[in-house]
Z-matrix of the N, CA and C atoms (Angstrom, degrees):
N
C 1 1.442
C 2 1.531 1 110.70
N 3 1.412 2 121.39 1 -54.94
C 4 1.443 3 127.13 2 -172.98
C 5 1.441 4 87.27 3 -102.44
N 6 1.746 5 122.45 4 146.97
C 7 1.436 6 120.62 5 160.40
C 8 1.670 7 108.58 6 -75.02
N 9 1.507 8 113.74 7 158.44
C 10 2.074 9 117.93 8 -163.40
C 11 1.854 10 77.40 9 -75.35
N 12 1.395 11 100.58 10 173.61
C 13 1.214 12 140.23 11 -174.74
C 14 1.541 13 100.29 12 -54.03
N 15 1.291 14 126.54 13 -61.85
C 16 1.674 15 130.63 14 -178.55
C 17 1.266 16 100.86 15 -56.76
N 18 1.518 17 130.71 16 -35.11
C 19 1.300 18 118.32 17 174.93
C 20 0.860 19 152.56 18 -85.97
N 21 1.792 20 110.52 19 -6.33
C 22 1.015 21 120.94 20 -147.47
C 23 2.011 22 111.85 21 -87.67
N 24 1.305 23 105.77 22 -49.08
C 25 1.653 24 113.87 23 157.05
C 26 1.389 25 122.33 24 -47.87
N 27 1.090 26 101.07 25 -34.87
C 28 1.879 27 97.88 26 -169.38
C 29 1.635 28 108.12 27 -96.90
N 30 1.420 29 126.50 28 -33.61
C 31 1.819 30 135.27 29 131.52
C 32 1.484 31 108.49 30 -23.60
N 33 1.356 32 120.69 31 -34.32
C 34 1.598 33 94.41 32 -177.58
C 35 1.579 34 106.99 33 -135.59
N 36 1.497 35 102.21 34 43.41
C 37 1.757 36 123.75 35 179.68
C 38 1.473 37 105.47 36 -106.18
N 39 1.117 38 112.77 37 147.30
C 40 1.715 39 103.57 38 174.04
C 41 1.354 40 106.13 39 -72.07
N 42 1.155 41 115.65 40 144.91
C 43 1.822 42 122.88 41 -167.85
C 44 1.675 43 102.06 42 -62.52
N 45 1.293 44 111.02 43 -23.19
C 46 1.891 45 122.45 44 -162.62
C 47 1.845 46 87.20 45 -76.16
N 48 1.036 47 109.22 46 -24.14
C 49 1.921 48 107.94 47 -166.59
C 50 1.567 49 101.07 48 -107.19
N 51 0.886 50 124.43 49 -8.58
C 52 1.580 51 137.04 50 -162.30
C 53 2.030 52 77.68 51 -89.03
N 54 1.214 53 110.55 52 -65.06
C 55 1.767 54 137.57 53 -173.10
C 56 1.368 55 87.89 54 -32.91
N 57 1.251 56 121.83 55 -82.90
C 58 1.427 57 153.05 56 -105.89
C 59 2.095 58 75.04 57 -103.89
N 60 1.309 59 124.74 58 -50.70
C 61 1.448 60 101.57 59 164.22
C 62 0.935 61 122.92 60 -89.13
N 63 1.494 62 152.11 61 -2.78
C 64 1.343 63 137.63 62 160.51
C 65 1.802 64 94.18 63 -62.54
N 66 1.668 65 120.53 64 -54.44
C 67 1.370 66 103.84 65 -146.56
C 68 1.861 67 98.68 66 -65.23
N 69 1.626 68 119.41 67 -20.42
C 70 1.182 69 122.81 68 178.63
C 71 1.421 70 109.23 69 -50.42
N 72 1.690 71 139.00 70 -57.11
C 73 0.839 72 147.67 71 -179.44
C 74 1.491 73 109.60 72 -52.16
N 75 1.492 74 124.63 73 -71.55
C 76 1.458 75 126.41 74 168.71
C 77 1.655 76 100.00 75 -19.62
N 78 1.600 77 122.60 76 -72.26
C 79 1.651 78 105.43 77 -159.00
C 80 0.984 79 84.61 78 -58.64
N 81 1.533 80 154.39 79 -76.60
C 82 1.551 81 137.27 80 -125.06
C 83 1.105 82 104.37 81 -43.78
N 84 1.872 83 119.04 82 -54.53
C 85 1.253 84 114.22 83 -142.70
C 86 1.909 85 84.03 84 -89.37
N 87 1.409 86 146.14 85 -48.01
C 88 1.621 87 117.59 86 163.34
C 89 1.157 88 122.30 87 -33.77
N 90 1.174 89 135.86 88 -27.89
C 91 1.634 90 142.61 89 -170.26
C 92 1.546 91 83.34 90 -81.18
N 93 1.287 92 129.42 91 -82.62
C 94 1.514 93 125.89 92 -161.44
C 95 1.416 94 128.25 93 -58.68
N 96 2.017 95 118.33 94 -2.23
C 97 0.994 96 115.50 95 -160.56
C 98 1.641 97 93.51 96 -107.69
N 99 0.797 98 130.78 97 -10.94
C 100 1.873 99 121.85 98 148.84
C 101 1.122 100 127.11 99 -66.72
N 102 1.582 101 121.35 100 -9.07
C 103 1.075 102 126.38 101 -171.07
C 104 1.800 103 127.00 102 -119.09
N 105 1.346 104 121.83 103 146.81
C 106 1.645 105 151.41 104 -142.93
C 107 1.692 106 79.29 105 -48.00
N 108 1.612 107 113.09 106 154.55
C 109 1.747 108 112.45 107 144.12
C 110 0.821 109 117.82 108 -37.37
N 111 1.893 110 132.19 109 -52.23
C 112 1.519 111 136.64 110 -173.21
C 113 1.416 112 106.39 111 -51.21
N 114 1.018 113 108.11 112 -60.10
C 115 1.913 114 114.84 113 174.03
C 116 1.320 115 115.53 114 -17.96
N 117 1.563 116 107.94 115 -84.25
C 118 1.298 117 137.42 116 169.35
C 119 1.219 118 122.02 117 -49.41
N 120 1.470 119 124.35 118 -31.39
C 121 1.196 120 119.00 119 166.74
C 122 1.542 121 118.60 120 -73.12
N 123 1.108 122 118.81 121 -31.94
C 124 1.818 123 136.90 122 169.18
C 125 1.509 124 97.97 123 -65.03
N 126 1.423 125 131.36 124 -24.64
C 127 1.269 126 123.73 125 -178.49
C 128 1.553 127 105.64 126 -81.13
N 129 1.192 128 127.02 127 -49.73
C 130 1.625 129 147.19 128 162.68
C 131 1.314 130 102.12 129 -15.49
N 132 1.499 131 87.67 130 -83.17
C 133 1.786 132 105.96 131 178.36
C 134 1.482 133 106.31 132 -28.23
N 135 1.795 134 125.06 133 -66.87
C 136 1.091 135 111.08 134 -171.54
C 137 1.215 136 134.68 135 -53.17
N 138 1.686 137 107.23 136 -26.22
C 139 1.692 138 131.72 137 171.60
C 140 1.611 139 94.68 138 -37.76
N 141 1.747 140 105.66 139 -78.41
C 142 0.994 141 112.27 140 -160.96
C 143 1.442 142 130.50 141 -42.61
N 144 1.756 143 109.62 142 -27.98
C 145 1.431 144 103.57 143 177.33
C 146 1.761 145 88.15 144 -107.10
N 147 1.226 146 140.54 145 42.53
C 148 1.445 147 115.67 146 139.86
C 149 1.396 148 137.87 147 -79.28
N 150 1.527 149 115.84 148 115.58
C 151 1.387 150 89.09 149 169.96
C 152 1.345 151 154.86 150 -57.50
N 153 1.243 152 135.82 151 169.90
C 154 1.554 153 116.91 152 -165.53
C 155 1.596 154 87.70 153 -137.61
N 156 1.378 155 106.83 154 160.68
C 157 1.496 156 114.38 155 -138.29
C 158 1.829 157 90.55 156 -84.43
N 159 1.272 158 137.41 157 -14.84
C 160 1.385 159 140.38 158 151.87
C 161 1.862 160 103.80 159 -44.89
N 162 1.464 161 92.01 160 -62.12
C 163 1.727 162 71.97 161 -170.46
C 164 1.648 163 130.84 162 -65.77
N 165 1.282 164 100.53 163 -15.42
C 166 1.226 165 129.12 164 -173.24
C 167 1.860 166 110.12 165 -74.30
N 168 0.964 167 89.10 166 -56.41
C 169 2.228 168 112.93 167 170.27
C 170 2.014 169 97.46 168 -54.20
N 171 1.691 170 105.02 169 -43.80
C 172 1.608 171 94.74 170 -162.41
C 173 1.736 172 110.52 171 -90.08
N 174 1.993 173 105.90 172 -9.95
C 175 1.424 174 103.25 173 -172.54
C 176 2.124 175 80.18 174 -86.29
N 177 0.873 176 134.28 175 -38.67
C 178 1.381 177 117.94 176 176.57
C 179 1.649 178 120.42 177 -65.23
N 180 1.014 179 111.82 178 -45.95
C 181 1.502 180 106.05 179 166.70
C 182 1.577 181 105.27 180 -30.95
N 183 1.208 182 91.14 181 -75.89
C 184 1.876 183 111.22 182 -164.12
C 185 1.354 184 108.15 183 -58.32
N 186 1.177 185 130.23 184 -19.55
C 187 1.726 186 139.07 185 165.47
C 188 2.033 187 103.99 186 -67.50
N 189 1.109 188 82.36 187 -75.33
C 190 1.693 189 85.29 188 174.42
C 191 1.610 190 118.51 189 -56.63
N 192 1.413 191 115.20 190 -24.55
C 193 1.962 192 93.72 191 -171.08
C 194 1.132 193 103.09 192 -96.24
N 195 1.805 194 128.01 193 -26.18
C 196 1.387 195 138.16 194 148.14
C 197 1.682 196 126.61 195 -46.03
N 198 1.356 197 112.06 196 -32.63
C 199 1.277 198 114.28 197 162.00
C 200 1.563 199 105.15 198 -74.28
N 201 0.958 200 145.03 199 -61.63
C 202 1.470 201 156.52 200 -165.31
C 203 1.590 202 106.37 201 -50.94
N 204 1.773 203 96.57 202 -43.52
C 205 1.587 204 93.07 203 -173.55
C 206 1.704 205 107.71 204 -73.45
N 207 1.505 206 106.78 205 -26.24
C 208 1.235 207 100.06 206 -177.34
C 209 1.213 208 110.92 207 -90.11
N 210 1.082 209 160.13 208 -44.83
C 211 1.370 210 149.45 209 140.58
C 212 1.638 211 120.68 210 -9.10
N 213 1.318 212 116.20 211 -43.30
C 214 1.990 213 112.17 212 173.90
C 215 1.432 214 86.51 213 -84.54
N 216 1.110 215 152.88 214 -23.61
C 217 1.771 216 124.88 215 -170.62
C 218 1.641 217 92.85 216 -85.22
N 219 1.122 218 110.34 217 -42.75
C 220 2.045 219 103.16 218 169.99
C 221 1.153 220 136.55 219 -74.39
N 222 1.826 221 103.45 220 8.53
C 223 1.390 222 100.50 221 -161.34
C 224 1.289 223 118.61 222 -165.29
N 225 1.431 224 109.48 223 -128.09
C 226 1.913 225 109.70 224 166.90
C 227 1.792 226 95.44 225 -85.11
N 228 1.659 227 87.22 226 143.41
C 229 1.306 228 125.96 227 172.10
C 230 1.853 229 103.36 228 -48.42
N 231 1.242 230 112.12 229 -44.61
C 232 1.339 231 129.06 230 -163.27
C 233 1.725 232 117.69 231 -60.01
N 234 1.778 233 97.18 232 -18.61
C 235 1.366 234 90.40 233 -177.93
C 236 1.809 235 122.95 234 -88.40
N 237 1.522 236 95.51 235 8.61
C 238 1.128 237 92.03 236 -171.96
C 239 1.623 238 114.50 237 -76.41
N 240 1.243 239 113.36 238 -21.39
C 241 1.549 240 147.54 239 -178.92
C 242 1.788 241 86.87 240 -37.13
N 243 1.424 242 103.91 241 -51.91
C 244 1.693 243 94.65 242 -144.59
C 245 1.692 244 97.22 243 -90.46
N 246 1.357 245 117.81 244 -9.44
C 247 1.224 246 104.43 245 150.16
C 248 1.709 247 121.00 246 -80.24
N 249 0.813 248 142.05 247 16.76
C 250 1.307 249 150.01 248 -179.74
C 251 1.722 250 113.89 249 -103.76
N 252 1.628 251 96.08 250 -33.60
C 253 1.217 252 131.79 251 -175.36
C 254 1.681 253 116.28 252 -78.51
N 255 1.363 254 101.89 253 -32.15
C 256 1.342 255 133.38 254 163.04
C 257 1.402 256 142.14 255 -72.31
N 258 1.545 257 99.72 256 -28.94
C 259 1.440 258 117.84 257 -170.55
C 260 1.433 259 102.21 258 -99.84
N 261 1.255 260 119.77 259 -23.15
C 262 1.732 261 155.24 260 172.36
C 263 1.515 262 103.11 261 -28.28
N 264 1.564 263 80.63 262 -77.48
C 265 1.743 264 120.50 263 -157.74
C 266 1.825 265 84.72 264 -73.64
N 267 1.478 266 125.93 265 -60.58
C 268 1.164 267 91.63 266 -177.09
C 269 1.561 268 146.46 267 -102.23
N 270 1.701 269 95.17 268 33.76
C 271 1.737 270 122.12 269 154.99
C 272 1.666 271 100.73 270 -67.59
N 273 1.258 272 98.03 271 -46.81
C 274 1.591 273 113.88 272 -152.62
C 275 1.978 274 93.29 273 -73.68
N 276 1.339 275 122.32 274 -26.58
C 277 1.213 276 119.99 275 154.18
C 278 1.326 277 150.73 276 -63.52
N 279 1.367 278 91.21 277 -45.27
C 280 2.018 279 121.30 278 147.64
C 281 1.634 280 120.38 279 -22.98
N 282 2.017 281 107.03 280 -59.47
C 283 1.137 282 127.82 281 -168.41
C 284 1.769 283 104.58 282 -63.79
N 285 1.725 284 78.81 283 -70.93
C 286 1.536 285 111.81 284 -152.54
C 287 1.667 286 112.54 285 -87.02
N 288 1.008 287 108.82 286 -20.19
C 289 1.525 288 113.83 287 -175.42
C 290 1.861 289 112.20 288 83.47
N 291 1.179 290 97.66 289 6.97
C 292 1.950 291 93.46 290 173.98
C 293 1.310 292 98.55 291 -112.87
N 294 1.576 293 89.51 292 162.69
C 295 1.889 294 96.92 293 146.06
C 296 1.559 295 95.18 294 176.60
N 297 1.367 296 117.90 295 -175.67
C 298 1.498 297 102.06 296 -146.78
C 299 1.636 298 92.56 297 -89.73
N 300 1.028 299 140.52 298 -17.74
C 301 2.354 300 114.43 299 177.19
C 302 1.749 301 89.53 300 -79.10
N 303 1.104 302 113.17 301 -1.16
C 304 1.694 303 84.60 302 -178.62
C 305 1.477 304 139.12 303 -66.86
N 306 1.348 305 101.04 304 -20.73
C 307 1.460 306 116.41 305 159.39
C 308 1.330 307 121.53 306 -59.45
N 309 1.315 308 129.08 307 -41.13
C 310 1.305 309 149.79 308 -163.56
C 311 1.640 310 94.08 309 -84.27
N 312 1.182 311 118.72 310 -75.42
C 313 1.597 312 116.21 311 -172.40
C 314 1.359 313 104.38 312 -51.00
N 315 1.673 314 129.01 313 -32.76
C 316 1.197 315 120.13 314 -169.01
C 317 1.832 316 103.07 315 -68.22
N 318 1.419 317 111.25 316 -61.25
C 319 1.243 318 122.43 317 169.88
C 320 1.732 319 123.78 318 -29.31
N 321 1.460 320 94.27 319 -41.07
C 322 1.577 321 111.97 320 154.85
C 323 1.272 322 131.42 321 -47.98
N 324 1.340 323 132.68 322 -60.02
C 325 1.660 324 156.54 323 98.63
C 326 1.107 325 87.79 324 150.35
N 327 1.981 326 103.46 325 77.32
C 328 1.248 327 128.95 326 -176.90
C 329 1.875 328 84.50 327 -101.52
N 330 1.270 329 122.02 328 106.08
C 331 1.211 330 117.29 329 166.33
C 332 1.832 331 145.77 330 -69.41
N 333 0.945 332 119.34 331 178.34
C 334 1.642 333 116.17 332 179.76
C 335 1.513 334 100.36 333 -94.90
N 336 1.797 335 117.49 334 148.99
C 337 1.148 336 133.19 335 165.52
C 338 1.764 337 110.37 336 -23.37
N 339 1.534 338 94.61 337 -54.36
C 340 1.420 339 105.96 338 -178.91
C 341 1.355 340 126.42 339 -82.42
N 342 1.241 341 124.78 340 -19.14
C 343 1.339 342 123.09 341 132.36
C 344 1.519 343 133.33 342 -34.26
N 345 1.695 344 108.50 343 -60.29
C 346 1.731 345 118.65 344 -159.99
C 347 1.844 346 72.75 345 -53.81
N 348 1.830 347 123.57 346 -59.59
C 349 1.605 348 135.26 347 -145.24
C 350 1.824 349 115.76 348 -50.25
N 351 1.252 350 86.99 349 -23.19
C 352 1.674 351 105.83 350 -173.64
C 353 1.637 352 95.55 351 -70.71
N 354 1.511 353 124.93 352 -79.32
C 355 1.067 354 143.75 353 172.64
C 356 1.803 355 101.64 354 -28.21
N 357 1.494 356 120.66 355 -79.47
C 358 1.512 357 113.33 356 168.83
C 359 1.479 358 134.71 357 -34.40
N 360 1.196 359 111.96 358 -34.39
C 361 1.599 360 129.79 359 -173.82
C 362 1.435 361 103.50 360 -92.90
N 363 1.359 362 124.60 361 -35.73
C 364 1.445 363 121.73 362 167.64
C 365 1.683 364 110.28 363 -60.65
N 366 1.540 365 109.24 364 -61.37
C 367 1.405 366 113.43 365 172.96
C 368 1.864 367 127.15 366 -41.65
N 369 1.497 368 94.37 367 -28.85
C 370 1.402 369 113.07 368 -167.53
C 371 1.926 370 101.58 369 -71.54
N 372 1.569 371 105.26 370 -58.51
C 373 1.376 372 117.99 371 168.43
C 374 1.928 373 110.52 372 -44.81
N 375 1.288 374 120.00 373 -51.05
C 376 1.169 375 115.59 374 -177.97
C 377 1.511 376 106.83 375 -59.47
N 378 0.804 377 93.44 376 -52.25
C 379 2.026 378 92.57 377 173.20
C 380 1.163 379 119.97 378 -76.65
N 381 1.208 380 119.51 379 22.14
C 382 1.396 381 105.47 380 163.43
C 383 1.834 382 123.53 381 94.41
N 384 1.415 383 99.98 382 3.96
C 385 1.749 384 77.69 383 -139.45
C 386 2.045 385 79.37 384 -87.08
N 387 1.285 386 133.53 385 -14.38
C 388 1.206 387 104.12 386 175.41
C 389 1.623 388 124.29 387 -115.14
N 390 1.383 389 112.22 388 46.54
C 391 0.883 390 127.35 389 162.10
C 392 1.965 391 133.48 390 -78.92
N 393 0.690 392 77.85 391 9.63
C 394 1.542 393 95.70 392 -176.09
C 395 1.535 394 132.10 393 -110.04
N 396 1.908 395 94.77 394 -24.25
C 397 1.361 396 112.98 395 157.02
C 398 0.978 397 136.24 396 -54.92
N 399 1.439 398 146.26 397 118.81
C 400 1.773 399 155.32 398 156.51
C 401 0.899 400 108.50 399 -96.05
N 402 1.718 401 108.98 400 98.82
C 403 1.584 402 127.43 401 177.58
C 404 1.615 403 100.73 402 -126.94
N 405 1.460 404 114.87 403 81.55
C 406 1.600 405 110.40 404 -150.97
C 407 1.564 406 92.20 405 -118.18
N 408 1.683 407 116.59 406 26.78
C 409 1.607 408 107.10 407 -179.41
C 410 1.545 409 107.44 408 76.40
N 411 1.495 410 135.97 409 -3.65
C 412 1.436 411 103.82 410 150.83
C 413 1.759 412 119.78 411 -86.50
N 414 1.389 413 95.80 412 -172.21
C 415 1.726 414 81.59 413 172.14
C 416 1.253 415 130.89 414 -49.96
N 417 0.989 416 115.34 415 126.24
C 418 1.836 417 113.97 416 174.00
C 419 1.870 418 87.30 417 -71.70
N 420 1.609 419 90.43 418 144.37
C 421 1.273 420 114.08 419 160.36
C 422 1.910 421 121.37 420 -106.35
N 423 1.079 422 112.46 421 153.23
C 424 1.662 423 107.05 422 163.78
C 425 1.872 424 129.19 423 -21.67
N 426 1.827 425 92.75 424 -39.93
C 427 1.453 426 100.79 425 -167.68
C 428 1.768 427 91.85 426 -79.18
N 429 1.227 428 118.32 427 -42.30
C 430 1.380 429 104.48 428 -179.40
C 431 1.127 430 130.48 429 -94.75
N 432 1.461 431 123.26 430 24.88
C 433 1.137 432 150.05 431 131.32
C 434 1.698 433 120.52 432 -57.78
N 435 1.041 434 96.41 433 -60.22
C 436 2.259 435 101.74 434 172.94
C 437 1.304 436 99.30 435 -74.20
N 438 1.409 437 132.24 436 -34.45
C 439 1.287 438 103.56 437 165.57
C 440 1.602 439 137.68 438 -71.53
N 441 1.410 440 108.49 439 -2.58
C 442 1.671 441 123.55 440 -161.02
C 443 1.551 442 62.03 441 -78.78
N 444 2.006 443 115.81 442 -99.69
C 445 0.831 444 152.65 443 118.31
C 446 1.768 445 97.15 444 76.61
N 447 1.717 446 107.34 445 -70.14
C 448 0.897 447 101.04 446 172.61
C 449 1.805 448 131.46 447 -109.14
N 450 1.891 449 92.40 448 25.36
C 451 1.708 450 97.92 449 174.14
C 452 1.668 451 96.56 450 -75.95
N 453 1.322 452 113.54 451 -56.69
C 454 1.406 453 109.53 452 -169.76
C 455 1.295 454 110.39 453 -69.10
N 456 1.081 455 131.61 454 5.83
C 457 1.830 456 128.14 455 -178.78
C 458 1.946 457 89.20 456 -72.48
């Protein structure tokens, strides 16, 4: 009924922009795979402070229904509408994966959580970091658990 969470932004992206950031991701991670841990680790870092198009949808929500609320306590009654109007669109994002800047941020190639994760986890493999794991189908124990645990950290 609802598309899962990985799908839900990129289900209602034009497939031409959906392209245009996967093939973005591919160069990063060729660009980063000639290059030092230090490199790649400075690339990480940038992961870490990118935004992802959720946070981006909720600092605008919260700009607009906070502007709105403050505007009807100073003013016309009427502005409260567009926070209502606001909170709407991003229920209606929650579900469905649209709402109306999503085109725009996409066009932007403001990416999904699971997007920035693809790009990190590729980088992560080039460096090494899960090579060390023995996940060969017997029992996993605790220790190879903190080690899964902490390749992708």
């Amino acid at each position: 009924m609802f598309p899962t969470t990985t799908d839900r932004v990129p289900s209602q992206t034009d497939e031409q922009i959906n392209r245009r950031i996967q093939e973005q991701i591919r160069r990063n991670v060729v660009h980063y795979s000639g290059c030092s841990a230090e490199l790649i680790d400075l690339r990480l870092q940038e992961l870490d402070e990118e935004w992802d198009v959720e946070r981006a949808l909720e600092f605008n929500a919260a700009t607009l229904a906070t502007s709105s609320v403050i505007l009807g306590l100073c003013g016309k009654k009427r502005w409260f509408l567009l926070a209502g109007v606001v909170t709407a669109f991003l229920a209606q994002h929650a579900l469905q994966g649209w709402c109306p800047p999503l085109p725009l941020l996409r066009r932007l190639g403001v990416r999904t959580a699971y997007e920035i994760d693809r790009e990190r986890y590729a980088l992560k493999a080039l460096r090494g970091d899960f090579q060390g794991l023995k996940l060969d189908g017997e029992a996993i124990g605790h220790e190879q658990v903190d080690a899964a645990l902490a390749a992708v950290h």
